[in-house]
N, C-alpha and C positions, 0 to 999 in steps of 0.2 A: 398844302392846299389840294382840293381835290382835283380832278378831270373836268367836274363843270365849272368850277370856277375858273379855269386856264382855258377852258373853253371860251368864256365869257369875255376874256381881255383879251385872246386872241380876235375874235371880232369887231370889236371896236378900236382896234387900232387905229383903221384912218382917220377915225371920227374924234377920239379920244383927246389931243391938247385943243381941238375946235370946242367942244362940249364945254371942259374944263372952263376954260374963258366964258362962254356964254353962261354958264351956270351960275359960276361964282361972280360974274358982273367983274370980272380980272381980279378979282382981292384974293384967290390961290395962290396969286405972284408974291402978294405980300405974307402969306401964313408961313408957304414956304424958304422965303427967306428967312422970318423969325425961327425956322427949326433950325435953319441951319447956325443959326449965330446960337441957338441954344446947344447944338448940338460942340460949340468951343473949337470946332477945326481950323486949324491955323497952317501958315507956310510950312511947308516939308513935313504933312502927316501925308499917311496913310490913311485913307478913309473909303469908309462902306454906305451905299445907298441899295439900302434893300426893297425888296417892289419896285424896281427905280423903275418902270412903265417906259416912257417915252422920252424917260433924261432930266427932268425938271430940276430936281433935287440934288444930280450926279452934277451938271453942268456948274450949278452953283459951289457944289463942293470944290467941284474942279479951279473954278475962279480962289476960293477962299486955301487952297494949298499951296497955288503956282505951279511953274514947271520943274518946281524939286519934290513936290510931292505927288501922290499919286492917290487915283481910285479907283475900286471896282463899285461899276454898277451889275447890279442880280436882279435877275427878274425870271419869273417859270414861263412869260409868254414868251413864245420866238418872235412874233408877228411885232410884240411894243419892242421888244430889244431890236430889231429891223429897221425901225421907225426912229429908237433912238441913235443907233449906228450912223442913218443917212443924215439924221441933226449932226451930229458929231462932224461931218464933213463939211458942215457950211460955216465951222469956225475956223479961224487964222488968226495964229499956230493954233494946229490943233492939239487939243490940251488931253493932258496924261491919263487917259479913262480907259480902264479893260473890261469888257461887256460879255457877261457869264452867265450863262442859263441854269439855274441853278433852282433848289428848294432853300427856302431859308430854315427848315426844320433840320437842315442837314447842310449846313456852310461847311465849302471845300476850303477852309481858310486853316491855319493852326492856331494852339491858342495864343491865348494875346499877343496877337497880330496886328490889331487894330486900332488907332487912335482917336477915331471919332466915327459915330456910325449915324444914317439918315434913312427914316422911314416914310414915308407919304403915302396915309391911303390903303395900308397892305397888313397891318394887324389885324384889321378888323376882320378879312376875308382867311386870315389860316386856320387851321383845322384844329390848333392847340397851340393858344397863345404862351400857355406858362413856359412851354416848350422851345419857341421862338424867341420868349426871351430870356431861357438859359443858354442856349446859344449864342445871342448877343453878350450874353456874360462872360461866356466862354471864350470868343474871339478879342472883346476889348483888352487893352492892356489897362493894367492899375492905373488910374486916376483918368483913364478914357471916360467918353460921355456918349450916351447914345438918345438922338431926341425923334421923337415918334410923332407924325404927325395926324388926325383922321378925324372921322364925324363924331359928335357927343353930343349925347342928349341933354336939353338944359334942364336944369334944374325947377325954374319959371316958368310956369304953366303955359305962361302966355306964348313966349317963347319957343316952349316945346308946341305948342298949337300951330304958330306960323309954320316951324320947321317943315310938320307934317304935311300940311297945305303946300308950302313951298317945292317937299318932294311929289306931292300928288297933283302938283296942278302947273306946275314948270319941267322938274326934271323929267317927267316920265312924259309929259307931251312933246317938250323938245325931242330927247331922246326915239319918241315914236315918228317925230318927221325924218330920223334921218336912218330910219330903217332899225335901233336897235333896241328896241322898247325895251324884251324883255330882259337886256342887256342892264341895262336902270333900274328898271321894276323891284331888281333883287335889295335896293339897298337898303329903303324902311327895314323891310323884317331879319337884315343883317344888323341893322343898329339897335333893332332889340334885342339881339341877344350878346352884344359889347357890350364887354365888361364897361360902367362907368368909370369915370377918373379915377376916386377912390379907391374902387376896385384892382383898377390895372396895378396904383402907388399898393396896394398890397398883397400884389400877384407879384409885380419885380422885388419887393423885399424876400418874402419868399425864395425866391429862386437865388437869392446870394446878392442882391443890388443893396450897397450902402446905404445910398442916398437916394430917393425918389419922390420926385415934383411932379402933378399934373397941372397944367394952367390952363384954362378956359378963354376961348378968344371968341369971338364973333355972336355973344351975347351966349356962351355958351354951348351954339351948334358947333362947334367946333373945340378939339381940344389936342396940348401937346405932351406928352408924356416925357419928362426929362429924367435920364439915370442914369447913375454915377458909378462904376469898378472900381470899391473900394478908395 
């Protein structure tokens, strides 16, 4: 990812699970559980939540291994991994998570290391996705699953109309009340140039992934990209 875009999330850290909630009217709560149950993590895996921002997706992993398994959360901002560290203290027991600032274009992990990996949010902003997820290839172990969560364009005109409306006339005015407009601003013309679902299912074949599902949720504006190591 580049320097502006770690710029970007480092800023909106305090703002950032406030937003998420008002944005999505709370239903992030529900997309990101569906990754993670897509994502097949079970007691006593090892698992990876990449982007993991502010913990969303890591906390849940964390529930779904127990205290025989473990995770790391990665993320390039210091300022959300901060943010997810001080959440990480307000659970009892606190649950098995190591918190790594890291590039996902270069996971300090070895290979198949990993039994189930989680993404929320953070494909869309790297700098070379094929790249990201030969990596994820690389890390999962045989019959691991990695599930990807983020925005998608609908298909339905109508649909893709509201979206746009939606990002142009809520996200970026909320976003401008609480000081990080251009913080928001970026993300229409970042979901033009994401790969569509399609796309992504045959950018991970490519790269070495067996099996790969995109599912469309939320009429579309949303989508999860599921993939299988072999």
């Amino acid at each position: 990812m580049t320097n502006e875009i770690r710029d970007i999330f480092n800023r909106i850290a305090p703002v950032y699970d406030q937003l998420n909630d008002w944005l999505s009217l709370g239903q992030h709560r529900i997309w990101k559980e569906m990754t993670v149950k897509w994502s097949a993590a079970k007691p006593g895996d090892t698992c990876l939540d990449l982007c993991c921002g502010s913990g969303d997706l890591t906390f849940r992993l964390a529930r779904y291994v127990g205290m025989t398994g473990k995770v790391y959360g990665v993320d390039f901002s210091c300022n959300l991994l901060e943010t997810a560290k001080q959440r990480c203290q307000t659970y009892d027991p606190q649950p098995n998570i190591n918190w790594i600032e890291a590039d996902v274009l270069e996971l300090p992990f070895d290979d198949h290391q990993i039994d189930a990996i989680t993404m929320g949010y953070g494909l869309r902003n790297v700098k070379d996705i094929p790249r990201s997820l030969q990596e994820i290839h690389r890390v999962l172990k045989p019959g691991g699953k990695a599930a990807i969560l983020d925005f998608h364009r609908p298909d339905n005109p109508i649909f893709r109309t509201f979206q746009q409306w939606y990002l142009d006339h809520l996200v970026v005015p909320v976003a401008t009340n609480l000081g990080v407009r251009e913080e928001y601003a970026y993300i229409s013309p970042s979901l033009d140039r994401f790969p569509t679902g399609r796309q992504q299912v045959e950018i991970a074949r490519q790269v070495g992934f067996a099996n790969a599902t995109h599912y469309t949720i939320s009429n579309g504006m949303m989508g999860v990209l599921v993939i299988c190591h072999g």
